[in-house]
C-alpha positions, 0 to 999 in steps of 0.5 A, a space after each residue: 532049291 528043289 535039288 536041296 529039298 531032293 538030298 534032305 539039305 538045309 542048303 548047299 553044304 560047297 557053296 561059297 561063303 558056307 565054307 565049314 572047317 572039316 578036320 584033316 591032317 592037311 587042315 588041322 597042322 595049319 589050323 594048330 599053328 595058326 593058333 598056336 601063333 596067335 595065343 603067342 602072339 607071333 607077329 608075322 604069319 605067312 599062310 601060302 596055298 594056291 587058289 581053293 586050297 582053303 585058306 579062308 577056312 582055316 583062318 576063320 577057324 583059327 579066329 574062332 578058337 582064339 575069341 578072347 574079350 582082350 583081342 581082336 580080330 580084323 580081316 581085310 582084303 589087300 585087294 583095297 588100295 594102300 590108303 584106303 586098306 590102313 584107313 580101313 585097318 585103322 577104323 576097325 581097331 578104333 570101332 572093335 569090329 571083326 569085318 570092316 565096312 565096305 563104305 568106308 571108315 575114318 581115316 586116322 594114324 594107324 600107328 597110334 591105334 594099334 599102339 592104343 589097343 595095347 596100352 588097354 591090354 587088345 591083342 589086334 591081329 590083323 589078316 590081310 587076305 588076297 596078299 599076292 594081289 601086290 598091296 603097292 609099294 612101301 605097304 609091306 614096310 608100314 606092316 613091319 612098322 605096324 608090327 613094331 608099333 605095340 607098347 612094350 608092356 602089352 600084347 604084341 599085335 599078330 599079322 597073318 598074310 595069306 595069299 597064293 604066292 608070298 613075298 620071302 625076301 621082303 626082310 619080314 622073317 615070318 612064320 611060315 604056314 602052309 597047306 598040302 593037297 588032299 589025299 584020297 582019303 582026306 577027300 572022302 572025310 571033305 566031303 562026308 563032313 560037308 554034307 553032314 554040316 547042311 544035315 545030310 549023313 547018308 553016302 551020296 557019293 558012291 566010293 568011286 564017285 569019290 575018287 572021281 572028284 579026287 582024281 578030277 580035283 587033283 586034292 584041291 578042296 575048292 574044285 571038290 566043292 564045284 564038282 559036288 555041288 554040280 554033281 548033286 543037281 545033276 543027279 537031282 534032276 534025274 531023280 538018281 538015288 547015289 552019285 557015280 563016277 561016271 556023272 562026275 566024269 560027264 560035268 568033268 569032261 564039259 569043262 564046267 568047273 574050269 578043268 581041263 578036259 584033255 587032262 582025263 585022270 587015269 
């Protein structure tokens, strides 16, 4: 894209899918429970946040801390229906992959393969991402069931649910995980740290122009993301050296993020 070429990147550092974990107060306590979860093998973890908190970020880099030849990890979108989510589960244990194949997987008794994984000494943890998409019923039961279903002598699996509003009277006593807003601040070092990850560390966004995206955002990093990525080919394509409050405020006030144009920040 000529607008990358234009700011030195390598690609768009807030597209979708390029998501990079930027160390923030906010992030890094999730991202210490999760493996602090994990490496203890708790067996059920609630990560609750609203839509673009980050939530995926933070799981992904959990899994990444805590590779180990004797654990897998499988994550899954709840959005699959109930058969086809534990057949999916239950493929993935017995094929040791991290993401299972959208065609399909064999279909088998999910109980016994996680019992399987750790009679041979595999710590499964499996994530069910999307968990407020209402997995159908009896589906938390089976997870509970799964939970228990470890040998004794071996590694307890770890489920890690995640989603934007979680069940707490499903009996489940969960870890509870969750993330806050970023402040002002956190936003500046957000955006710092994800222009520098597509190789780009000089300041494109004045410091107001920051604030804009804050205030515009009300600290949620995924609207952040829309607003900067916008902001950048907007002021590409106007050949403009740095980013200013005011572009922010124009694609802001268009609605083309999905932000309310009434609610002008102050």
């Amino acid at each position: 894209m000529v607008w990358l070429r234009y700011w030195g990147l390598s690609r768009d550092p807030f597209a979708d899918g390029t998501s990079c974990f930027v160390s923030m107060p906010s992030h890094d306590e999730a991202f210490a429970r999760l493996v602090f979860a994990i490496e203890r093998g708790h067996r059920l973890v609630d990560l609750e946040a609203g839509a673009g908190m980050g939530k995926s970020t933070v799981i992904r880099q959990a899994l990444h801390a805590t590779r180990d030849p004797r654990r897998r990890a499988i994550l899954i979108p709840v959005a699959t229906p109930a058969l086809g989510l534990f057949d999916r589960i239950a493929g993935a244990i017995r094929r040791g992959c991290e993401r299972p194949s959208d065609r399909g997987s064999p279909s088998g008794p999910i109980l016994r393969e996680f019992r399987s994984a750790s009679i041979e000494g595999t710590q499964v943890v499996l994530v069910l991402d999307q968990w407020d998409t209402d997995p159908g019923p009896g589906v938390v039961q089976d997870l509970l069931a799964l939970v228990g279903s470890s040998d004794p002598g071996g590694p307890s699996p770890t489920i890690i649910r995640s989603g934007r509003a979680l069940a707490d009277d499903d009996g489940s006593r969960a870890l509870s995980i969750g993330l806050e807003r970023l402040t002002r601040t956190e936003a500046e070092t957000y955006v710092a740290g994800r222009l520098a990850s597509a190789g780009c560390h000089d300041r494109i966004f004045t410091p107001r122009a920051v604030g804009r995206l804050h205030s515009w955002s009300e600290g949620v990093p995924g609207t952040i993301s829309e607003l900067a990525s916008l902001a950048m080919l907007t002021a590409a394509s106007h050949r403009a050296e740095v980013i200013t409050p005011d572009l922010i405020d124009g694609i802001a006030l268009r609605g083309l993020v999905g932000i309310d144009p009434s609610l002008t920040p102050g």
